[in-house]
C-alpha positions as CSV (number, residue, x, y, z in Angstrom):
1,X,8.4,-12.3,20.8
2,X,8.0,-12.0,16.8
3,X,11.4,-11.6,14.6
4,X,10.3,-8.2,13.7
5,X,11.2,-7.2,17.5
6,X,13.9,-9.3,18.1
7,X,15.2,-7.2,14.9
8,X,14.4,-4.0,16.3
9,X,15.7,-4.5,19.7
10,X,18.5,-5.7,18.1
11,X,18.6,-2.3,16.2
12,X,18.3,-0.7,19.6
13,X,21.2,-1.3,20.8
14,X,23.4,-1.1,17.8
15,X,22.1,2.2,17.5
16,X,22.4,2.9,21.1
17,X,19.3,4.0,21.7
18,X,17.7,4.0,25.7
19,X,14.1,3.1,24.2
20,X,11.7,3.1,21.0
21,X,8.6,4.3,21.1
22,X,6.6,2.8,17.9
23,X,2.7,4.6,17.3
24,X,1.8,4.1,13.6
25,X,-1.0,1.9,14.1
26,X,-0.2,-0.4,10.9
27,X,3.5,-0.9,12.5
28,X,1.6,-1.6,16.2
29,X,-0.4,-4.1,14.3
30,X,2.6,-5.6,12.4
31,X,5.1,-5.6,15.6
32,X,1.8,-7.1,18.2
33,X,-1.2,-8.4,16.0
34,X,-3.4,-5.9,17.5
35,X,-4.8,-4.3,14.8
36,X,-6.5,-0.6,15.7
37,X,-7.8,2.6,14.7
38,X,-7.4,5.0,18.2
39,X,-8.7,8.1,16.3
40,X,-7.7,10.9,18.2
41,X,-6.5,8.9,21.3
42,X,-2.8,7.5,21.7
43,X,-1.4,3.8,21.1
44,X,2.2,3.3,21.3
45,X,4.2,0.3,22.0
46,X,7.1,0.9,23.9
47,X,10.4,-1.0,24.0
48,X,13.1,-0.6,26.7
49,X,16.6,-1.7,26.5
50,X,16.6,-4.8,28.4
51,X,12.9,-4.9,29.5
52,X,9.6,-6.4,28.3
53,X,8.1,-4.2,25.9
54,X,4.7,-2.2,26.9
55,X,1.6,-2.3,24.7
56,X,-0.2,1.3,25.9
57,X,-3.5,1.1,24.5
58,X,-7.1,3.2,24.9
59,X,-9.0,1.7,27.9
60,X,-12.0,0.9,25.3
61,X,-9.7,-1.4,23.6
62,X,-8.3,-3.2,26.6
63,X,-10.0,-6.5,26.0
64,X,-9.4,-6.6,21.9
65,X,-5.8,-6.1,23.0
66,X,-5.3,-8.8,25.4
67,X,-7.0,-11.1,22.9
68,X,-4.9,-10.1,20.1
69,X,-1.7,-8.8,21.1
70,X,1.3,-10.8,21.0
71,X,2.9,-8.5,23.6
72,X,1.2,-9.4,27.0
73,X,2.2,-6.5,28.8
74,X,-0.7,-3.9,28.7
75,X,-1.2,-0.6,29.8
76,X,-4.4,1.3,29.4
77,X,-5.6,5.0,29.7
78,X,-8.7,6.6,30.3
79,X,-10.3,9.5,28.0
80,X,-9.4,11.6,31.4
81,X,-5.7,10.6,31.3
82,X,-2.8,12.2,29.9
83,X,-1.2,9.3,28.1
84,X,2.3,11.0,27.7
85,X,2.4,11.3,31.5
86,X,1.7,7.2,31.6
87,X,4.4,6.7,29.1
88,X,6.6,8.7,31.5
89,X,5.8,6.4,34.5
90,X,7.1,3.5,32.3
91,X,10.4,5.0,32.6
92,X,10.4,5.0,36.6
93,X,10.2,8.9,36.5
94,X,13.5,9.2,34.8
95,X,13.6,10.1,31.1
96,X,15.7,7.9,28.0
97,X,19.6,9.5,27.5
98,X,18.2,8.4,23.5
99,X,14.6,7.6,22.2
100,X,13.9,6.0,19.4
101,X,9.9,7.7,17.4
102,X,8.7,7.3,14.3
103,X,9.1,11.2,13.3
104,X,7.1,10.7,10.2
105,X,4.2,10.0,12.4
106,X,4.4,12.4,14.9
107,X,2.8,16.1,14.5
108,X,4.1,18.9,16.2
109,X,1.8,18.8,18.1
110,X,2.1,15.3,19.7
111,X,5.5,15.3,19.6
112,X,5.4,18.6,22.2
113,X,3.4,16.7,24.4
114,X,6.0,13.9,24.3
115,X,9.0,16.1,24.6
116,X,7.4,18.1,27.6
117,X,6.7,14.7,29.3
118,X,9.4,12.4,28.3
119,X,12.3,15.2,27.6
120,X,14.8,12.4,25.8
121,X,18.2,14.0,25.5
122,X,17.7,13.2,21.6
123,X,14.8,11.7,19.6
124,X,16.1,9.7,16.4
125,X,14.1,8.6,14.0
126,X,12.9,4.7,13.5
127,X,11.1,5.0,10.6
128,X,14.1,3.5,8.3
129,X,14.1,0.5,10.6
130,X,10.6,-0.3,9.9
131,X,10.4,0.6,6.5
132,X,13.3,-1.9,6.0
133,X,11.0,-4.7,8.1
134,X,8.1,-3.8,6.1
135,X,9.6,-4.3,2.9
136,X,10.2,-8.2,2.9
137,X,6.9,-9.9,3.3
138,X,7.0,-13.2,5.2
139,X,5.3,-16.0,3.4
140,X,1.6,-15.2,5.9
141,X,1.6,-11.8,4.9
142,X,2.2,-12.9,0.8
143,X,-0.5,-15.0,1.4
144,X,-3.0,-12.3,2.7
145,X,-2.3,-10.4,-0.2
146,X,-2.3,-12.5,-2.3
147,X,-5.8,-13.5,-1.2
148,X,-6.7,-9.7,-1.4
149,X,-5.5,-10.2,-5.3
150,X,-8.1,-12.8,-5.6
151,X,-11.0,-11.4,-3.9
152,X,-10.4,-8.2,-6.0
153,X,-10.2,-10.0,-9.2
154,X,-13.3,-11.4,-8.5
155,X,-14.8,-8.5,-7.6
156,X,-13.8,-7.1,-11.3
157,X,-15.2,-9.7,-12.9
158,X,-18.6,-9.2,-11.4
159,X,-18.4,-5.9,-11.6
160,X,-17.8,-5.8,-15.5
161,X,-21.1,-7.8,-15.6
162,X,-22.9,-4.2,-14.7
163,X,-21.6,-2.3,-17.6
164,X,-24.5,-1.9,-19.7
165,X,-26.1,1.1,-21.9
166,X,-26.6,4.3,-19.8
167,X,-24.2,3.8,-16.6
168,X,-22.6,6.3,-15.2
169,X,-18.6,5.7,-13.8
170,X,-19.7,6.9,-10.2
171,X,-22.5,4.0,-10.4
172,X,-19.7,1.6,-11.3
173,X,-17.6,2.8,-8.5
174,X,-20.8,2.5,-6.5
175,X,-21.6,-1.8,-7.7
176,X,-17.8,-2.5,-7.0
177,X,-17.5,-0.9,-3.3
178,X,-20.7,-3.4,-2.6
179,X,-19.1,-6.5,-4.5
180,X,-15.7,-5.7,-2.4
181,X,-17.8,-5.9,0.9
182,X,-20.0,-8.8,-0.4
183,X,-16.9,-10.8,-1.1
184,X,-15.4,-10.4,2.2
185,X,-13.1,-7.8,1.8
186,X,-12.8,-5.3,4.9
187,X,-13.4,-2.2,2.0
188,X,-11.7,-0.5,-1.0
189,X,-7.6,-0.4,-0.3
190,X,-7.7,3.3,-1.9
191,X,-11.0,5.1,-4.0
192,X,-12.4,3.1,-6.7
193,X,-11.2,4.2,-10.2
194,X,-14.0,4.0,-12.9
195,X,-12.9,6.3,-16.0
196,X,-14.3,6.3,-19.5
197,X,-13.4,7.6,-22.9
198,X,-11.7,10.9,-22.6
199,X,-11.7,10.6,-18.9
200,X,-9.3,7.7,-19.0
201,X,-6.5,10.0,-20.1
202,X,-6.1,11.6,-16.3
203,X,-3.9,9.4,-14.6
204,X,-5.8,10.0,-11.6
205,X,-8.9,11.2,-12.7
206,X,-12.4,11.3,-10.4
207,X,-15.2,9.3,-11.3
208,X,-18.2,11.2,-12.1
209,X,-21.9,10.9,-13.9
210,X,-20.1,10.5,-17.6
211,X,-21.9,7.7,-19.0
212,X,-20.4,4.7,-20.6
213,X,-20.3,4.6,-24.5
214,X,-19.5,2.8,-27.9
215,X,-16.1,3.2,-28.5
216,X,-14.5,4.0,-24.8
217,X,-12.0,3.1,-23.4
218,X,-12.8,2.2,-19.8
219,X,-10.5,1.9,-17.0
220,X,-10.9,0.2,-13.7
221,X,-8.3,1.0,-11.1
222,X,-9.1,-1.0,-7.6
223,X,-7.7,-3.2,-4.5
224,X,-9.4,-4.4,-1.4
225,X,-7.8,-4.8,2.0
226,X,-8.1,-8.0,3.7
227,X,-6.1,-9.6,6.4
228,X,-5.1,-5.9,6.8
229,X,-3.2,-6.5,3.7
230,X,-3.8,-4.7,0.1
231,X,-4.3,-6.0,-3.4
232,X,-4.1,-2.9,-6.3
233,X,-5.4,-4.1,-9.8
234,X,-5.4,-1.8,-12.9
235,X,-7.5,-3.5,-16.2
236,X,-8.6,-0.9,-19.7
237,X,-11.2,-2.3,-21.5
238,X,-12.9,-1.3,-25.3
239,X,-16.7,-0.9,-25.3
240,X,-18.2,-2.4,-28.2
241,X,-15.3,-1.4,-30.6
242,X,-11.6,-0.4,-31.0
243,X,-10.4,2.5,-32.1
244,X,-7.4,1.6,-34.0
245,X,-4.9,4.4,-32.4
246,X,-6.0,3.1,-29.1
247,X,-5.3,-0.7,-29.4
248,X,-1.9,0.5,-30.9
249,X,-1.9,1.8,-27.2
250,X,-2.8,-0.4,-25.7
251,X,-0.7,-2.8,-27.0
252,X,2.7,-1.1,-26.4
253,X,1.2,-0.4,-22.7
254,X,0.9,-4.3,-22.4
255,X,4.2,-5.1,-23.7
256,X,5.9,-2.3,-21.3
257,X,3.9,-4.3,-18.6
258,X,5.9,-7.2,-19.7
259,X,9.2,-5.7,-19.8
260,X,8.4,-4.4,-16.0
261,X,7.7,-7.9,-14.9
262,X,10.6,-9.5,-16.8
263,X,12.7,-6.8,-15.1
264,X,11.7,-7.1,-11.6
265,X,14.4,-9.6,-10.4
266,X,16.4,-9.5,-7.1
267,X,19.7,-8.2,-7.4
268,X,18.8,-5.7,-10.2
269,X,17.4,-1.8,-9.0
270,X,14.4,-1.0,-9.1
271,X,15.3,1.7,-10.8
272,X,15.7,-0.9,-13.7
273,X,11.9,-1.9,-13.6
274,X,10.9,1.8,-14.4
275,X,13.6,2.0,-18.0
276,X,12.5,-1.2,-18.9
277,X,8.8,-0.3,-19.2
278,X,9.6,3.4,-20.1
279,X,12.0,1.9,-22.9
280,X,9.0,0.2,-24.6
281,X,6.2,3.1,-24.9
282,X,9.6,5.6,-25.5
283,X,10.3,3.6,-28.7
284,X,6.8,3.3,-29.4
285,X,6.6,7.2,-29.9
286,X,5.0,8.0,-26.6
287,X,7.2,8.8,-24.4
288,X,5.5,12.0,-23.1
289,X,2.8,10.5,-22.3
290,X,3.7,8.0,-19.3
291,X,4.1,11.0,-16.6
292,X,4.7,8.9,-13.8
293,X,6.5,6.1,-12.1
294,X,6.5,2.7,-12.7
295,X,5.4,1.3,-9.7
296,X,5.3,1.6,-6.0
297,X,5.6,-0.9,-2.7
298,X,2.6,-2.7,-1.6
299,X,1.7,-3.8,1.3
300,X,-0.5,-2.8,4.5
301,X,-0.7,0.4,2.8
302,X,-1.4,0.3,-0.5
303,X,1.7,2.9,-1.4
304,X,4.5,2.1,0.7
305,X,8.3,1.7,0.2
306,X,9.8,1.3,-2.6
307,X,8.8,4.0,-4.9
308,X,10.0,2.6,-8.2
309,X,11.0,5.5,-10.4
310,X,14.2,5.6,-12.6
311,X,16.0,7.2,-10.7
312,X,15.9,4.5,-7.6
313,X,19.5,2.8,-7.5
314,X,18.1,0.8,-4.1
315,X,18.6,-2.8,-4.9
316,X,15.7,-5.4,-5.2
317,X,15.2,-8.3,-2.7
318,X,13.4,-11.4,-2.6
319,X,10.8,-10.9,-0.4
320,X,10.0,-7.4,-1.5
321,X,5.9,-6.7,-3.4
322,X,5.3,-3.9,-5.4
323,X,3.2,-3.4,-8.5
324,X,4.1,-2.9,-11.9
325,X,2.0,0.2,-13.8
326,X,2.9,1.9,-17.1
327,X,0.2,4.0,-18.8
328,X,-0.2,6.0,-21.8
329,X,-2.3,9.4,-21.7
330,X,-3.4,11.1,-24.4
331,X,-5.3,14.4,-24.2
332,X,-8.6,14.4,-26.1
333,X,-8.3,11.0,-27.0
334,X,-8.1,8.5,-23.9
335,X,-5.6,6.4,-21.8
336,X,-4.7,3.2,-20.9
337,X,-3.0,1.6,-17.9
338,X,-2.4,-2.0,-17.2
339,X,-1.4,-2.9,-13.3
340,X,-0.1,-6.1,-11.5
341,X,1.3,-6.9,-7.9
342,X,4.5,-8.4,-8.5
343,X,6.3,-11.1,-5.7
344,X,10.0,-11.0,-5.7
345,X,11.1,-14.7,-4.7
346,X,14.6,-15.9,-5.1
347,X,13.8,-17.6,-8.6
348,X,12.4,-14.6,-9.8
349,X,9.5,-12.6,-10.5
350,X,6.1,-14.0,-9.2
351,X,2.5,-12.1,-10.0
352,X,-0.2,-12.4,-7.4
353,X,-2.4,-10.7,-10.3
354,X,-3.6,-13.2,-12.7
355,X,-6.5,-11.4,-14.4
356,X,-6.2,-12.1,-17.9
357,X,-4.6,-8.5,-20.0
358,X,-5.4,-9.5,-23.6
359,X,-7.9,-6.2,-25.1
360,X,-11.0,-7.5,-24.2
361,X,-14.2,-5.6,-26.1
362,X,-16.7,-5.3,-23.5
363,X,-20.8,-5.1,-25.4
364,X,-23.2,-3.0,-23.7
């Protein structure tokens, strides 16, 4: 059995709880190896005080289970079965005093069909448990990402290679997806940013048919999964020129980049991370300009725990990832944001980013 159960059985029974019933299939995968997408049909992993947890999988994916799962005990259903009735038969016909679900998970729905089969005297929620696991990587799993770092950062560099006279964002967005598959990734971690001139002053602006020109700026916000772990890269570039009000941007964007990394430190908040970055483009005049967070976790998903805004008096850890990512916005004119995934080890702050953030001017 993998720490990460050992830790939640442990869990289990501090919290008193009969059984946990676990059916995100990103937690499945990080508690078993088995890494699935059910669709509409139901994948739990079960864990009894006391007894050998149950993997309860789709009958279709009986064999990838066995192969993969580091839980050995496997219980199938058919597209015919009533899966919630199964889950009751692991319980001998009685039903859990307690039971442990992840409630962020569950829809009303589902969670009906639970509660009519398996009617728990109470259901608590587990999702704090596994947020907590989630949140210090191992060294395997800062290894996949930092792989997915790499493979993305390679993927930009190609890509840049296709910015020429007359392309559009959405055939940037287009050549990247393609690279991303081409390199080995399994796909885009979230949709491929491409945003020029004006554009690049929505924070999370759509890629359309706006074509690249002289004097954009041109933002590129991307990751990859691979290893079923994300990478999330942010780089502005100048096309052909610089305007000077935008390099002045760009330039306090970059040093609030720094101030986040330098802050990013176990035993500080992360909290900290967001003032220090928001301290720099503040006493640069544009304070009202950076409308969002600093940063956010990173991991299987690409936004997980911890969000890191200002307000967040949580304390870092070595072991936790997350990225660092002020922008600037300005209406009319452009935007610029500079992004990097950020490894907490006890010695401090480690970047699995490495692609270079001097203002580069890109020639058509």
């Amino acid at each position: 059995m993998n720490e990460a159960l050992i830790v939640l059985e442990r869990n289990m029974a501090d919290g008193k709880l009969d059984a946990l019933l676990v059916t995100d299939p990103k937690h499945v995968y990080y508690l078993t190896g088995f890494a699935s997408n059910p669709h509409e049909r139901f994948l739990g992993l079960l864990l009894i005080r006391g007894e050998e947890p149950v993997l309860i999988v789709p009958a279709l994916d009986a064999e990838a289970a066995q192969a993969a799962s580091s839980v050995k005990r496997i219980v199938t259903h058919s597209d015919t079965d009533n899966p919630y009735e199964l889950l009751k038969a692991q319980f001998g016909g009685t039903s859990p005093q307690a039971l442990g679900i992840e409630k962020e998970h569950f829809s009303v729905s589902r969670f009906e069909q639970l509660a009519a089969s398996v009617p728990a005297g109470s259901f608590s929620d587990i999702g704090p448990w596994l947020r907590s696991l989630r949140a210090k990587k191992t060294p395997e799993e800062v290894r996949r990402m930092k792989h997915a770092a790499e493979l993305v950062e390679e993927v930009l560099r190609q890509g840049l290679a296709h910015v020429k006279a007359g392309v559009s964002e959405i055939e940037l967005v287009a050549e990247l997806e393609y690279l991303m598959k081409k390199a080995g990734a399994a796909g885009p971690s979230f949709d491929t940013m491409v945003l020029s001139g004006p554009n690049t002053a929505l924070p999370h602006g759509v890629p359309g048919s706006r074509r690249i020109q002289p004097g954009d700026f041109l933002m590129f916000d991307m990751g990859v999964y691979a290893g079923g772990y994300a990478s999330d890269i942010t780089r502005t570039f100048a096309v052909e020129h610089v305007d000077a009000k935008l390099e002045e941007i760009y330039n306090t964007v970059l040093a609030a980049n720094e101030a986040g990394l330098a802050a990013s430190r176990a035993g500080a908040t992360f909290g900290s991370v967001d003032k220090a970055a928001r301290a720099v483009i503040e006493a640069a005049g544009y304070g009202e300009y950076f409308m969002h967070r600093v940063g956010h976790g990173l991991g299987m998903d690409t936004h997980e725990y911890p969000s890191l805004h200002g307000l967040n008096g949580d304390f870092i850890e070595a072991g936790n990832v997350f990225t660092v990512e002020p922008g600037i916005y300005v209406p009319g004119l452009g935007g610029v944001r500079i992004e990097d995934d950020v490894f907490i080890t006890p010695e401090g702050p480690q970047t699995l980013t490495s692609f270079p953030k001097a203002l580069t001017v890109l020639h058509l």
